[in-house]
VOTIKOL-237470 format. One record per residue: residue in three letters; x, y, z of N, C-alpha, C in turn. Coordinates in steps of 0.1 Angstrom, whole numbers, padded with zeros to 4 digits, always signed. Atoms other than C-alpha are relative to their C-alpha. Layout:
N
AlaXYZXYZXYZ ...
END
This chain:
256
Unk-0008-0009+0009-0016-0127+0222-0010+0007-0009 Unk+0010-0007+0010-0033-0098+0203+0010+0004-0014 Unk-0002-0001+0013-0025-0097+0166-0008+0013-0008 Unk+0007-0008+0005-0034-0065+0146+0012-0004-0015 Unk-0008-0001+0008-0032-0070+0107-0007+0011-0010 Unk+0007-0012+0010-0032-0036+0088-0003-0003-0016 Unk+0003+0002+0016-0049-0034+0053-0007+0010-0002 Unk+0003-0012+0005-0058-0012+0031-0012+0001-0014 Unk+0006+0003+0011-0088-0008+0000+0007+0008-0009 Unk-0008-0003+0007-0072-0004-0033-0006-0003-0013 Unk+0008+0006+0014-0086-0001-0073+0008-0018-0002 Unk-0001+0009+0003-0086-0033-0085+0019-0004-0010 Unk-0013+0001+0008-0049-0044-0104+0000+0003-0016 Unk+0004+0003+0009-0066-0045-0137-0003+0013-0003 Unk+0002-0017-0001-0075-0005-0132+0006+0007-0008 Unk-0008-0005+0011-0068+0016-0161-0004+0013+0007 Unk+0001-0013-0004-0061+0054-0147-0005+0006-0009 Unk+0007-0009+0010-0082+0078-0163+0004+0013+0005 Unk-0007-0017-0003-0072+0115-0171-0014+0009-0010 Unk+0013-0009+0009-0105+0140-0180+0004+0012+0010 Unk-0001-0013-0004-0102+0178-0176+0012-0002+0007 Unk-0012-0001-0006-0070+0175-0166+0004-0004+0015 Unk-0002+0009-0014-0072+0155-0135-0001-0014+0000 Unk-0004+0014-0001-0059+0118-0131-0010-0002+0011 Unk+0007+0013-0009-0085+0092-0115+0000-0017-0006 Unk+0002+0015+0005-0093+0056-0112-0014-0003-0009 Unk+0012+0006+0005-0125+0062-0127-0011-0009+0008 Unk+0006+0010-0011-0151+0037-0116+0003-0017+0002 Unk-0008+0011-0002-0124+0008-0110-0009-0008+0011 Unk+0000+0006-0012-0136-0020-0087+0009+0004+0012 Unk-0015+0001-0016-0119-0017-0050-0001-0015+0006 Unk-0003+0022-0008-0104-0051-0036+0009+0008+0014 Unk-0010+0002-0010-0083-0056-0004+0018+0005-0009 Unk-0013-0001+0003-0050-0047-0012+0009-0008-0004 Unk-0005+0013+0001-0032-0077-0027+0012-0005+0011 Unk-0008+0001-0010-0002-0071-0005+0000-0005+0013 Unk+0006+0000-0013-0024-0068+0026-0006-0017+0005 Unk+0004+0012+0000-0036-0103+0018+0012-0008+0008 Unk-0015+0006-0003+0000-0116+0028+0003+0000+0016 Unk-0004-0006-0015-0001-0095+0061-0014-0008+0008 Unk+0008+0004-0008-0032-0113+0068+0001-0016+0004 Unk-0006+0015+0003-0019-0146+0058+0010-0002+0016 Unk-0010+0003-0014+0009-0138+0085-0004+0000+0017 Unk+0006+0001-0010-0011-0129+0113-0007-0012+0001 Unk+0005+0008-0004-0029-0158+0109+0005-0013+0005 Unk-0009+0008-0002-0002-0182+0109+0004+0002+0011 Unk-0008+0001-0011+0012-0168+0140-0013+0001+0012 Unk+0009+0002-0013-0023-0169+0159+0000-0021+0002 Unk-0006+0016-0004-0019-0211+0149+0010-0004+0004 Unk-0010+0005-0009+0011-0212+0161+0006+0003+0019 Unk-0001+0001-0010+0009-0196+0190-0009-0003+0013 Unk+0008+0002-0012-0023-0204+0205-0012+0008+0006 Unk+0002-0015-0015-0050-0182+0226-0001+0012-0007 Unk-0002-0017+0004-0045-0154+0199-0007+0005-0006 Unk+0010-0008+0004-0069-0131+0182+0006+0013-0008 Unk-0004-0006+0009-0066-0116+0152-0011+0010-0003 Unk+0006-0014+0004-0079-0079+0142+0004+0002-0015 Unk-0005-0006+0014-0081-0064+0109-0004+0014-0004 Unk+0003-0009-0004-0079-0030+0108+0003+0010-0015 Unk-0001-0001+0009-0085-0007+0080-0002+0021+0006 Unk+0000-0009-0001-0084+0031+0076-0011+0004-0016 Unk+0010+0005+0008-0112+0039+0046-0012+0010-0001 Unk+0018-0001+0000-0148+0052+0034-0006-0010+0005 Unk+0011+0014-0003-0175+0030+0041+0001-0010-0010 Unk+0003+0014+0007-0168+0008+0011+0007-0006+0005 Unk-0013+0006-0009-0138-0002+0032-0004-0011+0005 Unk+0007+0013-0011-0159-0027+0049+0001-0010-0008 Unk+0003+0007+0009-0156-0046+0021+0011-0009+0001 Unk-0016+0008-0003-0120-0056+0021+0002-0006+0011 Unk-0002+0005-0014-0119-0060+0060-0011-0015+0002 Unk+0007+0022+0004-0146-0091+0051+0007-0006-0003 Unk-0011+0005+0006-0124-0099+0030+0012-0013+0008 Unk-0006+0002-0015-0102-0103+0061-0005-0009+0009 Unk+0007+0004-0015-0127-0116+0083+0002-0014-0008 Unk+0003+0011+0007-0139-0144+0058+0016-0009-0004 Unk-0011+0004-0001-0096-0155+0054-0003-0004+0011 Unk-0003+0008-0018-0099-0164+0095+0000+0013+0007 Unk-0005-0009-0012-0097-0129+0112-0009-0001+0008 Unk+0012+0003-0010-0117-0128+0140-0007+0014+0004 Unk+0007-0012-0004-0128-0092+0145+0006+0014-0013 Unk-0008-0013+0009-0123-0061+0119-0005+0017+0007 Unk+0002-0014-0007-0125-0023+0128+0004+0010-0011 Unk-0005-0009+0006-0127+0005+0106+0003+0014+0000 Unk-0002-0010-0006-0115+0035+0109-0003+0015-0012 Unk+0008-0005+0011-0137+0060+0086-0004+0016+0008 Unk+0000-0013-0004-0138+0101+0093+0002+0008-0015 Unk-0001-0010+0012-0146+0130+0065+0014+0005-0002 Unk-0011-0009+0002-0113+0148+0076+0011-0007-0006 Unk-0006+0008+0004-0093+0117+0066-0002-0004-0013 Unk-0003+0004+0018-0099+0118+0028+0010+0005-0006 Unk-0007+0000+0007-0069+0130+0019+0018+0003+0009 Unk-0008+0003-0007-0040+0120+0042+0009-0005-0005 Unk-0011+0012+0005-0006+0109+0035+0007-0011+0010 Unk-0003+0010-0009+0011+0082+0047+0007+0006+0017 Unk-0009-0005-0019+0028+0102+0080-0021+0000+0005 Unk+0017-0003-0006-0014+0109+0090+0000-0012-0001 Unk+0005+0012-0006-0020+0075+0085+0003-0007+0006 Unk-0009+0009-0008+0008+0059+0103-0005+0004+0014 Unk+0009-0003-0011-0006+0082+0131-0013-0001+0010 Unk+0013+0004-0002-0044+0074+0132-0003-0016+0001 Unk+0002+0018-0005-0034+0035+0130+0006-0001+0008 Unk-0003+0003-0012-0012+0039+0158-0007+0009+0012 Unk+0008-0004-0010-0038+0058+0176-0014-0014+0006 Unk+0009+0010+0001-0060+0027+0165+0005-0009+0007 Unk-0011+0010+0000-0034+0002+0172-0003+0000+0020 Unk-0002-0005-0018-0032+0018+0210-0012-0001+0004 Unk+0015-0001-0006-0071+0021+0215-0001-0021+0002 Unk+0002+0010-0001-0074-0018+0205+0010-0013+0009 Unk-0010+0004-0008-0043-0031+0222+0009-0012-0009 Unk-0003+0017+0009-0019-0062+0201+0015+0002+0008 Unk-0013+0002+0001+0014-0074+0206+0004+0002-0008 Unk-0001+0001+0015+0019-0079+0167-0009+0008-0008 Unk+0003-0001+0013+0015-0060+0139-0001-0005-0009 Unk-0008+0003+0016+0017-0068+0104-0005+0005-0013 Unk+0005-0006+0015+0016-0051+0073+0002-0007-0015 Unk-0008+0003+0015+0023-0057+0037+0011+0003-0004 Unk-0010-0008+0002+0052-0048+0021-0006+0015-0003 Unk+0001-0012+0008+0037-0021+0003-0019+0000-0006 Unk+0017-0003+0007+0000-0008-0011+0003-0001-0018 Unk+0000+0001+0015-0007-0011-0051+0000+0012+0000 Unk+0000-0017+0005-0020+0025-0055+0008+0009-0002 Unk-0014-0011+0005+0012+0045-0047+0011-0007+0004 Unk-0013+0009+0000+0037+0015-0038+0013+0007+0012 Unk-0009-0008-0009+0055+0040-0011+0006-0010+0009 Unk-0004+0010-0011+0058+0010+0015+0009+0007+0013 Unk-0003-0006-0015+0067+0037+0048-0010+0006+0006 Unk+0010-0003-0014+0035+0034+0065+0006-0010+0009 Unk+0000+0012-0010+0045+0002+0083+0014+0007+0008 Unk-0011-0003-0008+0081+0019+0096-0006+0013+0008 Unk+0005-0014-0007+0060+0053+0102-0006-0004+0009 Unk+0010+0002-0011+0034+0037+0121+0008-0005+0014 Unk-0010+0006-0008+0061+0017+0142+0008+0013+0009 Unk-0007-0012-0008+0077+0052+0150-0011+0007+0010 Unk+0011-0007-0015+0046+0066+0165-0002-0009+0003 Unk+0007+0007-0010+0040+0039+0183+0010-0004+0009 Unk-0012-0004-0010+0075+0041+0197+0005-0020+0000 Unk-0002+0014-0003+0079+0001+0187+0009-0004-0007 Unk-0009+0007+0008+0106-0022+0169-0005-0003-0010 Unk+0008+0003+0013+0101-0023+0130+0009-0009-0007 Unk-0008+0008+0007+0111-0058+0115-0012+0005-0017 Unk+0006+0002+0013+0104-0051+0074+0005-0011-0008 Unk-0004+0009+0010+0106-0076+0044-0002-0013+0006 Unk-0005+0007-0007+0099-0101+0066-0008-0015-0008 Unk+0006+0014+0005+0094-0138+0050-0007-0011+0008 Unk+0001+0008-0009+0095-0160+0078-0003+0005+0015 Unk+0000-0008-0010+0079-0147+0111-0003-0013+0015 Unk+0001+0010-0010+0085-0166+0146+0001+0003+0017 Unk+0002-0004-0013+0070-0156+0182+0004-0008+0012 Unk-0006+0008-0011+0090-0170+0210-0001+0011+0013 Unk-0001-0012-0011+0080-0157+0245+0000+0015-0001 Unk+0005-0016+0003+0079-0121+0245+0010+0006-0009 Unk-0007-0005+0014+0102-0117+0215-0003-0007-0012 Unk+0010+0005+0014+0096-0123+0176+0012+0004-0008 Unk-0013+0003+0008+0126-0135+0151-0007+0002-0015 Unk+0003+0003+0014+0120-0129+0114+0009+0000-0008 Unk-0014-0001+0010+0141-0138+0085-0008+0012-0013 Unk+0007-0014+0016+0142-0107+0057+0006-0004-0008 Unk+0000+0006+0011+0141-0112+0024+0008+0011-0004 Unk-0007-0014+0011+0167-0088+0004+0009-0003-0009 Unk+0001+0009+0016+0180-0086-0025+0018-0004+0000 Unk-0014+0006-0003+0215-0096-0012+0000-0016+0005 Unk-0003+0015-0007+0206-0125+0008-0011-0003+0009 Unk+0008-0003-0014+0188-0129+0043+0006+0002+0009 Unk-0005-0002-0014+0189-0119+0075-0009-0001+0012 Unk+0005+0005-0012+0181-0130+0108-0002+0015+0007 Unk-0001-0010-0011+0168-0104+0132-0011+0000+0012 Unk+0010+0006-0010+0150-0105+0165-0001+0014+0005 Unk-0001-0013-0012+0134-0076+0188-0007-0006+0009 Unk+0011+0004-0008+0111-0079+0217-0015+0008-0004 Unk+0016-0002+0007+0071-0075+0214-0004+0008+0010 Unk+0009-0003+0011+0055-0050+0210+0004+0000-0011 Unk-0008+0001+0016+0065-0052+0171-0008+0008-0004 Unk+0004-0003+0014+0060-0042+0136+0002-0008-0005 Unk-0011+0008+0015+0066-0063+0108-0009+0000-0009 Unk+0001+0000+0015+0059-0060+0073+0006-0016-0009 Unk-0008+0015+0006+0061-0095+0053-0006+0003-0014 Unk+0003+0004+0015+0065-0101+0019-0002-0013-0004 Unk+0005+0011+0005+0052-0130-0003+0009-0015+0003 Unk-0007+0011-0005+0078-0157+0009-0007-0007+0015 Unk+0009+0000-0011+0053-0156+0042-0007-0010+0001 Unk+0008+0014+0006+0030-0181+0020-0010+0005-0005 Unk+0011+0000+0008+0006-0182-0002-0015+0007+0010 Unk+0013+0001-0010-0027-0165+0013-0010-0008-0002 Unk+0010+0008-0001-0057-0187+0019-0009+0006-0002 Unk+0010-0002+0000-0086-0189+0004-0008+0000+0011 Unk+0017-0001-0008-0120-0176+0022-0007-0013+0000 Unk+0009+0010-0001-0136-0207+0031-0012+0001+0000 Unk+0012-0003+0001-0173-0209+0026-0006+0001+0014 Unk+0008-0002-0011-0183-0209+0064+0008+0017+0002 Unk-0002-0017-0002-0157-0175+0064-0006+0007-0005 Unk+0009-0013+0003-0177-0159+0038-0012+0001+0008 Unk+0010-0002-0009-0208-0167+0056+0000+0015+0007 Unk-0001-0005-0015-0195-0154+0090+0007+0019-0008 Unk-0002-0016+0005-0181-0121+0069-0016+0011-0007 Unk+0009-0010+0006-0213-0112+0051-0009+0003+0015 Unk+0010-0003-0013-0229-0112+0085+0005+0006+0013 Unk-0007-0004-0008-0202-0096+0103-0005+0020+0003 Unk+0001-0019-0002-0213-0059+0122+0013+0010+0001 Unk-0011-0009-0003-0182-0039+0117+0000+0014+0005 Unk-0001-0015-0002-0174-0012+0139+0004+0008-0007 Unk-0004-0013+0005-0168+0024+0126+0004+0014+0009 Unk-0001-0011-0003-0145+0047+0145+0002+0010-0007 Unk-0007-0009+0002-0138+0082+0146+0011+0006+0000 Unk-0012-0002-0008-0113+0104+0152-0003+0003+0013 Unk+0002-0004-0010-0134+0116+0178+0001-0014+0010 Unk+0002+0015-0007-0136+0077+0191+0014+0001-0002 Unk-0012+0007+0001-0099+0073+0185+0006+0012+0013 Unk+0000-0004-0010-0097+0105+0208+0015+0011-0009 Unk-0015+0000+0003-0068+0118+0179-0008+0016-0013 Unk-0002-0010+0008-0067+0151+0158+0006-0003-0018 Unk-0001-0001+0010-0070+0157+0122+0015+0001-0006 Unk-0015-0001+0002-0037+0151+0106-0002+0015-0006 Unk-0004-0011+0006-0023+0182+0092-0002-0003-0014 Unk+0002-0003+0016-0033+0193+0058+0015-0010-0011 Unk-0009+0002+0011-0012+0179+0027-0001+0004-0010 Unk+0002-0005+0010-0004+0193-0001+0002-0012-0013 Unk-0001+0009+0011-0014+0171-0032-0002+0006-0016 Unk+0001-0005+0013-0013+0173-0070-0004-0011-0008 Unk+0006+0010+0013-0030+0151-0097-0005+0007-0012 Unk+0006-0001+0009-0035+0174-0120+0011-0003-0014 Unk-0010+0000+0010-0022+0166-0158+0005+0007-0005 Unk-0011-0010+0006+0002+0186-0174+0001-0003-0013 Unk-0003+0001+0016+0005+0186-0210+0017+0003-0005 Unk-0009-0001-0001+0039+0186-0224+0002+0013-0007 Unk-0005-0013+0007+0056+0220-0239-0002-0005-0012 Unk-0006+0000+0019+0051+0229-0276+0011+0002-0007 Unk-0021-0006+0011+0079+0228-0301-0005-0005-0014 Unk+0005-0006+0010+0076+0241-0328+0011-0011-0009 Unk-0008+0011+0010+0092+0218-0363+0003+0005-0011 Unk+0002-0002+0014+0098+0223-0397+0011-0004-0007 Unk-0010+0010+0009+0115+0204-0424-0003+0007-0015 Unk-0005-0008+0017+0130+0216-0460+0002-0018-0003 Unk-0002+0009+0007+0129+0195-0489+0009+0004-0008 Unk-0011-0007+0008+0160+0194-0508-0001-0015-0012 Unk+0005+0009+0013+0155+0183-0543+0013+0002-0009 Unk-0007-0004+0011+0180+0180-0576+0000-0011-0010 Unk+0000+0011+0015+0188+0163-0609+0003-0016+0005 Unk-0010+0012-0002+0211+0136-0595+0002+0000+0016 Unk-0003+0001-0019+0218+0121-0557+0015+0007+0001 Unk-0011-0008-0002+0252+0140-0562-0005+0014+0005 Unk+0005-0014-0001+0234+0174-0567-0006+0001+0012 Unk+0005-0003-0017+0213+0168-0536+0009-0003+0009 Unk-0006-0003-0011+0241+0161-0515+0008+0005+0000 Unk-0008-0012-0003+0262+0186-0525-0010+0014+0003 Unk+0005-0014-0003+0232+0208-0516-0002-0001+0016 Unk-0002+0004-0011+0228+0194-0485+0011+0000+0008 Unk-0020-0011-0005+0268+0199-0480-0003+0013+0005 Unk+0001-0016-0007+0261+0233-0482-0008+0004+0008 Unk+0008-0010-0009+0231+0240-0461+0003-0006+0011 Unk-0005+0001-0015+0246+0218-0430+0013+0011+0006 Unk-0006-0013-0005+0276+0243-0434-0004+0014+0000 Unk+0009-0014-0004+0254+0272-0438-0004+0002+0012 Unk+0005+0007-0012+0236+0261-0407+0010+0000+0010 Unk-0008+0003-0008+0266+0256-0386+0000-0015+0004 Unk-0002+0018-0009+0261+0218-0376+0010-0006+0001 Unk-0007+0002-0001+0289+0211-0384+0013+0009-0002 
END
């Protein structure tokens, strides 16, 4: 059984957004693995011990620092990472990326997916349903509990009513959230085997797949409208006198 668990690099949680010349960045935030993604690696790995025989991928979409997180990955238990790194791919939205990992997804071959619920950076959480549509597969989300039986895969979802049981057949999707379990520390022979890991670097030309279509983005800051103020001071002998002057200028005024 082939296992692919998507992940993503992401500023660090602690990351304070910076705004100069009127454009919002992270500045020079650390980049970590995705915290989310940690979860989805946690789950693949659980269902390669339970089922045996199975081989877990970690597959990232990325610059070159991207290699970084997918250690990350390796050094948890994955057994092989693949990055998927092209110029034209710096500014993609989630429909292009759902596309280029299920062009990835198809080059490397899995039964199983598994994503995170969601990325930190923009928290959208509909790459894992988008990528499932191009790939023409069954998308279990939210999924806490995930359980591979023969060539189908039961997961209980977590929502905010209750749970629910649901089963498709494999090839899947699924998306788990933190009820999945705790992810595992990197063991010291994983870091090892991660700092010394050669990660491939496709293209799109290696993926064999066309530049998503353009998107239109905005980050720039906006300042809010001026408005204009101004306050009267109303003075007199006695607090009677000022608020019978103040009587009069609210009815002058109309306000009331």
């Amino acid at each position: 059984m082939k296992i692919i668990a998507c992940i993503k690099q992401v500023p660090d949680s602690e990351a304070k957004v910076k705004a100069e010349n009127g454009q919002v960045s992270w500045g020079d935030a650390p980049l970590v693995i995705n915290p989310f993604d940690e979860y989805a690696v946690e789950g693949a790995l659980q269902q390669k011990e339970a089922v045996g025989g199975s081989a877990v991928t970690a597959l990232c979409i990325g610059p070159e620092s991207a290699k970084e997180a997918l250690k990350h990955a390796l050094a948890m238990g994955a057994d092989e990472a693949i990055l998927v790194s092209d110029a034209a791919l710096g500014t993609i939205d989630s429909v292009g990326a759902a596309k280029i990992l299920a062009a990835a997804i198809q080059k490397i071959g899995a039964d199983l997916v598994v994503f995170g619920r969601q990325t930190l950076d923009n928290g959208a959480g509909v790459t894992p349903p988008q990528t499932a549509r191009a790939l023409g597969w069954a998308m279990l989300g939210l999924a806490g509990s995930v359980k591979v039986e023969g060539s189908a895969v039961t997961v209980e979802r977590v929502l905010e009513e209750g749970r629910q049981i649901v089963k498709a057949d494999l090839p899947a999707v699924v998306s788990v959230v933190q009820s999945i379990g705790e992810p595992r520390y990197p063991s010291f022979m994983g870091i090892r085997k991660a700092s010394k890991a050669n990660i491939p670097v496709w293209s799109l030309a290696d993926l064999g797949a066309d530049a998503p279509s353009a998107v239109v983005t905005r980050s720039e800051l906006l300042a809010p409208p001026s408005r204009e103020s101004a306050v009267e001071i109303i003075s007199g002998e006695t607090s009677a006198e000022i608020a019978e002057k103040l009587a009069d200028k609210i009815i002058a005024e109309k306000v009331l």
